[in-house]
Backbone as a ProteinNet text record, in pm:
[ID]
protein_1_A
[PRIMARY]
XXXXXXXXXXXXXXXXXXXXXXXXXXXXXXXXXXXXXXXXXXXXXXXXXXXXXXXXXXXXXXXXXXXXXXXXXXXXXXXXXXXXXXXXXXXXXXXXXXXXXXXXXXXXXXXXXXXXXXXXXXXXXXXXX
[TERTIARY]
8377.1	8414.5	8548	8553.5	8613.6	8806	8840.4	9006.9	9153.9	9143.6	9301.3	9367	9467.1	9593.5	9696.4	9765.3	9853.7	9965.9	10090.5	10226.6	10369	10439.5	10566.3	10587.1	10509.7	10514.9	10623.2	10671	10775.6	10850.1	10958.4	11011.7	11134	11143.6	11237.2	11294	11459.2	11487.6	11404.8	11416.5	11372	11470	11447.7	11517.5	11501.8	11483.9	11484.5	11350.7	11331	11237.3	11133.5	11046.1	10974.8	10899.5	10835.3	10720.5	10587.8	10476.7	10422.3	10366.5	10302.1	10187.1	10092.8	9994.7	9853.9	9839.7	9789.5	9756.1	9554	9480.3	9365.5	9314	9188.4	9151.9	9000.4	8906.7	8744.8	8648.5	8704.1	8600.7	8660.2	8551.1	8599.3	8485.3	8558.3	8495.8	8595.7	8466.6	8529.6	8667.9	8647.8	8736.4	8728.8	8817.1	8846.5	8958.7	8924.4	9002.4	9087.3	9203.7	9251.8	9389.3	9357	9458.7	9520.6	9607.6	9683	9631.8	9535.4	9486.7	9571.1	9576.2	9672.7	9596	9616.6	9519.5	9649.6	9656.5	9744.5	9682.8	9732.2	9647.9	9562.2	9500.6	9376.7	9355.6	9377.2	9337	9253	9210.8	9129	9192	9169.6	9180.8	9179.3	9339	9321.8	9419.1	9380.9	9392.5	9556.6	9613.5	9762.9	9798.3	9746.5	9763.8	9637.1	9586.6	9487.4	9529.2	9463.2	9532.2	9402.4	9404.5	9256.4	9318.3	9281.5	9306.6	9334.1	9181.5	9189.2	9250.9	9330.4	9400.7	9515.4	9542.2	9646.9	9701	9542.9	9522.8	9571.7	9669.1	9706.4	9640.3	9639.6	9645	9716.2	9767.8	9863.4	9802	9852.6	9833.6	9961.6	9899.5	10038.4	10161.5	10136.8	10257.7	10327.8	10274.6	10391.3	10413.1	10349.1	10419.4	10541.4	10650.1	10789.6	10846.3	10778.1	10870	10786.5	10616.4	10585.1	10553	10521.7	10488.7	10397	10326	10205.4	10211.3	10188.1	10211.6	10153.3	10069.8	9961.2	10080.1	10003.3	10043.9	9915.3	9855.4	9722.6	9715	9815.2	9797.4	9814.3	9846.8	9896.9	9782.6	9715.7	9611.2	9671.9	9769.7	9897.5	9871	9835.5	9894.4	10023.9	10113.6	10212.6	10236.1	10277.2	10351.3	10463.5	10597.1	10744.9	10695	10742.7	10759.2	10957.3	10980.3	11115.3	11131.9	11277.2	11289.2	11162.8	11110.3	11029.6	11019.4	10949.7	10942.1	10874.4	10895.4	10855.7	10654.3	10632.4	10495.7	10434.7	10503.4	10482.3	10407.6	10414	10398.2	10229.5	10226.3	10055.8	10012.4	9878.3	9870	9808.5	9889	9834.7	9764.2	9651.8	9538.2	9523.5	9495.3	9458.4	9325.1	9285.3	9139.7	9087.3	8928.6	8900.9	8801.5	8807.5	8647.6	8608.4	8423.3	8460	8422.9	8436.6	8396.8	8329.5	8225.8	8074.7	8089.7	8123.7	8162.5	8246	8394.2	8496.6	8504.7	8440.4	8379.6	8326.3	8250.7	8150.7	8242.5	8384.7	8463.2	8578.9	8562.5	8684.7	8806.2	8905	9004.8	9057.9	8953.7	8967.6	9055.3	9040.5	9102.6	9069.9	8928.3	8868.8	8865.3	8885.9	8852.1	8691.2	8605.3	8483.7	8419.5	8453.5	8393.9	8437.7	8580.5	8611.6	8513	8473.1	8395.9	8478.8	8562.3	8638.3	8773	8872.7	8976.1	9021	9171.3	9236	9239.5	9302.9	9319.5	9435.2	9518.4	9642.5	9748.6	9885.2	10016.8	10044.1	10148.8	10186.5	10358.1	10332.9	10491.2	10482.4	10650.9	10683	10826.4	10817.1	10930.7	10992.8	11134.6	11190.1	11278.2	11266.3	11348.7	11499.9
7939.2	8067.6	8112.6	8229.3	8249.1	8328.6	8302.5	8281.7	8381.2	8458.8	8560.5	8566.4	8502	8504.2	8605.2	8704.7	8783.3	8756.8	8775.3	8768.2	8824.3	8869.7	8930.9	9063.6	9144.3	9241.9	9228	9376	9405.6	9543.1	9548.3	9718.8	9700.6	9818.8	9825.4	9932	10030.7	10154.1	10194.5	10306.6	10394.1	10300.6	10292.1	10244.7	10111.7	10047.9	9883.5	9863.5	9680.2	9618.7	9512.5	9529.5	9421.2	9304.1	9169.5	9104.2	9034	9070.4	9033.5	8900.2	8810	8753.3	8718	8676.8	8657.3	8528.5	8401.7	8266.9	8281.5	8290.9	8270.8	8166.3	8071.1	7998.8	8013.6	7861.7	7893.6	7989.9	7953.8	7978.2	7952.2	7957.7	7883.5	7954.1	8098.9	8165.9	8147.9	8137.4	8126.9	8265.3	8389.8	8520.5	8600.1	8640.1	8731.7	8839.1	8977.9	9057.9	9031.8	9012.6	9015.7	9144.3	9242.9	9305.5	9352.8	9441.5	9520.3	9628.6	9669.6	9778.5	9838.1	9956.7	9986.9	10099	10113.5	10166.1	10264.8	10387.2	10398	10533.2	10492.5	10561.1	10712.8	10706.6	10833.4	10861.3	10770.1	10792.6	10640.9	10730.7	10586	10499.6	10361.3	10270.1	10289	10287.8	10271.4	10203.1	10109.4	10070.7	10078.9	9974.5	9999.8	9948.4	9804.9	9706.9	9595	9579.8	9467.4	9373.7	9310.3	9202.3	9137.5	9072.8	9011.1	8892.2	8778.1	8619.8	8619.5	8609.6	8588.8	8620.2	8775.1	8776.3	8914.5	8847.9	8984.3	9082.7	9178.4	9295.4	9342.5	9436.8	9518.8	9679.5	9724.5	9857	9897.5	10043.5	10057.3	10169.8	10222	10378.1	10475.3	10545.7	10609.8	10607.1	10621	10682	10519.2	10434.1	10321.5	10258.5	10313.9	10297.3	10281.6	10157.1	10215.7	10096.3	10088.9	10087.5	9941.2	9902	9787.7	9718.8	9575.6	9510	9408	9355.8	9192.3	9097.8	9004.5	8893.6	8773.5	8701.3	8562.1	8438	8369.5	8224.4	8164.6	8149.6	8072	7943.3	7864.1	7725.3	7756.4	7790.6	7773.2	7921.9	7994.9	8076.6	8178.8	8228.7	8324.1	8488.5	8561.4	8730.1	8755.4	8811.1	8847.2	9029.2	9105.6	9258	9256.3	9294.7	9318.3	9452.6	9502.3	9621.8	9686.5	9774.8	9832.9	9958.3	9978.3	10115.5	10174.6	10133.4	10145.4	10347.4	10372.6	10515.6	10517.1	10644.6	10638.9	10643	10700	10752.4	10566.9	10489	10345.6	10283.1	10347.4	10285.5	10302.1	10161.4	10126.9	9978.4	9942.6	9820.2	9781.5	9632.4	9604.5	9475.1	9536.2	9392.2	9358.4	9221	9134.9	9107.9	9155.8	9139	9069.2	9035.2	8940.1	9043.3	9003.1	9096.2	8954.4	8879.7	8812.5	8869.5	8883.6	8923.8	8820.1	8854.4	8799.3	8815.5	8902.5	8967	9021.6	8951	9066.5	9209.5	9174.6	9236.7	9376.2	9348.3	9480.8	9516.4	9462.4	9494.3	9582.7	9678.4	9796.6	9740.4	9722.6	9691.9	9812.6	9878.3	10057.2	10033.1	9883.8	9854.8	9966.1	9950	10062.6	9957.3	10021.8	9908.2	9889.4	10020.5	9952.4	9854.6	9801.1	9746	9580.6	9566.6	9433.6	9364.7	9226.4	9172.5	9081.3	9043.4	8957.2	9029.7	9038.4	9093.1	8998.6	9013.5	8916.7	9027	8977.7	9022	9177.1	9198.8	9273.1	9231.8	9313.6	9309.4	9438.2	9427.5	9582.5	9614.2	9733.7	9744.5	9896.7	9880.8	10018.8	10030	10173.6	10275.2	10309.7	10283.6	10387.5	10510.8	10575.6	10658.4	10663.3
10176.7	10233.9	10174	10097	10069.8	10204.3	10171.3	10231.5	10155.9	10237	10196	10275.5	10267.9	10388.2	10272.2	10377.7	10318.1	10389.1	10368.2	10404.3	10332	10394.8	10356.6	10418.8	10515.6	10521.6	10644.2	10672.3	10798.6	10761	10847.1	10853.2	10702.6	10682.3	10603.5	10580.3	10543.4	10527.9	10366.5	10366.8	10231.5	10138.4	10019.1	9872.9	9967	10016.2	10003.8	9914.9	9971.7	9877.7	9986.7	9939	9973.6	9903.5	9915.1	9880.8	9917.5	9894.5	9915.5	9902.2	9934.6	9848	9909.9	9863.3	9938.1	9831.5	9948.1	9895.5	9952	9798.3	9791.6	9794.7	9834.5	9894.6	9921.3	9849.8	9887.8	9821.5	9673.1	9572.9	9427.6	9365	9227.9	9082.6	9112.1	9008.3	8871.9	8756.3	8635.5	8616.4	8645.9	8666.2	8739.7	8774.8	8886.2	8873.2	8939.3	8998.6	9118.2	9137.3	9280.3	9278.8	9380.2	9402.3	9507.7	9572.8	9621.7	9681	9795.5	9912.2	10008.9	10031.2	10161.5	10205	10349.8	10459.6	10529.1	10542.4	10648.5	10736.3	10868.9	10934.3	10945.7	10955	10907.5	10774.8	10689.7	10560.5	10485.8	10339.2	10315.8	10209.8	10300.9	10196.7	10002.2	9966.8	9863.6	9753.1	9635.9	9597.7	9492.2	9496.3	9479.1	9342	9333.3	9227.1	9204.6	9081.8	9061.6	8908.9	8944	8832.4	8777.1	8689.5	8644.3	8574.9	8612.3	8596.1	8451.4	8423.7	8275.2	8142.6	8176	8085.5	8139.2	8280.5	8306	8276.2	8294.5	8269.3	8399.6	8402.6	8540.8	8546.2	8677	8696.8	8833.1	8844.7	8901.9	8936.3	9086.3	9127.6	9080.9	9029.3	8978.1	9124.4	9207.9	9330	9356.4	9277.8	9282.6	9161.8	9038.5	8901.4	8887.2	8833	8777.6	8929.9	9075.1	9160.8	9220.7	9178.3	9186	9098.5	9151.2	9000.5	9062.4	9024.7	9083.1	8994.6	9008	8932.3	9006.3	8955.8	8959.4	8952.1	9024.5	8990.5	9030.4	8917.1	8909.9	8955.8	8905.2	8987.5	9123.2	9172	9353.8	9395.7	9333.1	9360.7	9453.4	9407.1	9431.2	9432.5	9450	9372.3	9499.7	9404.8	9484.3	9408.3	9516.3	9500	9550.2	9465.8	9456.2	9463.4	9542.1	9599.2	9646.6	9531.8	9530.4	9532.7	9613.8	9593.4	9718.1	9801.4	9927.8	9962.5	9969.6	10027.3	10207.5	10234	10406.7	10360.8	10263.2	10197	10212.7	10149.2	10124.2	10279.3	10367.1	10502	10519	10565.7	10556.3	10591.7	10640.2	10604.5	10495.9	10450.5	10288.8	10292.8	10191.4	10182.8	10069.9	10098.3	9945.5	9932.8	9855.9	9852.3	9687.4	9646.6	9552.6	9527.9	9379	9340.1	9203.4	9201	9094.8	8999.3	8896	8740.1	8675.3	8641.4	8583.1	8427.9	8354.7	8218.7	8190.4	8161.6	8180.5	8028.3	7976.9	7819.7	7916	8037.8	8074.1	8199.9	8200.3	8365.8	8369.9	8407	8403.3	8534.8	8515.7	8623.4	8685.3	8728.7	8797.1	8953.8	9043.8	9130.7	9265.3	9198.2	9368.4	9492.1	9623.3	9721.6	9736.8	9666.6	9703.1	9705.8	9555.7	9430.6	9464.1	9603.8	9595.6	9693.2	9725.2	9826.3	9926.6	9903.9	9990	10057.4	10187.2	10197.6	10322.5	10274.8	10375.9	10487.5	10600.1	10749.9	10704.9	10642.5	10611.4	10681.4	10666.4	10672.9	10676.6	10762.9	10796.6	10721.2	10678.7	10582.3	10644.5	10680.3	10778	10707.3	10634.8	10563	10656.6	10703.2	10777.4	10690	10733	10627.2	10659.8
[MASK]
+++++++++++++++++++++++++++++++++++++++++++++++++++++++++++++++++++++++++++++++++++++++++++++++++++++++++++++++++++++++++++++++++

């Protein structure tokens, strides 16, 4: 069974920083997508940051280009988001979710939430301004 525990989230003023990471757990695909979801209320789930194992390929939503960054630690089955420079817009809950990749030759790292199958519980990150 696959396993996403997320952690780091909490309040913070505008221009601070945050980190995430999510420790994955309970599967053992040759490659994978794992990225960065945020939900905030009355709107839809969408996709922030994804990363792809095999050869850390990133993608980014533009509205946190420049101000996040993700980064793997494969041995310890890690994705973590440094999140800087925080906006009140930034406020949401954030999920870690898994997508596996079968062919990464035929796999676009588009980082839709549809497309992922696994998601941890989330974390809540609150902008104060």
């Amino acid at each position: 069974e696959v396993q996403l525990v997320e952690s780091g989230g909490g309040l913070v003023q505008a221009g601070g920083s945050l980190r995430l990471s999510c420790v994955a757990s309970g599967f053992a695909y040759e490659d994978y997508a794992i990225g960065w979801f945020r939900q905030a209320p009355g709107k839809e789930r969408e996709g922030v940051s994804c990363i792809v194992r095999s050869d850390g390929a990133t993608n980014y939503a533009d509205s946190v280009k420049g101000r996040f960054t993700i980064s793997t630690d494969n041995a310890k089955n890690t994705v973590s988001l440094q999140m800087n420079n925080l906006k009140p817009e930034d406020t949401a809950v954030y999920f870690c979710a898994v997508e596996r990749i079968v062919r990464r030759t035929q796999y676009q790292n588009n980082c839709k939430a549809n497309a992922y199958d696994d998601w941890g519980q989330g974390t809540q990150v609150s902008v104060s301004a």
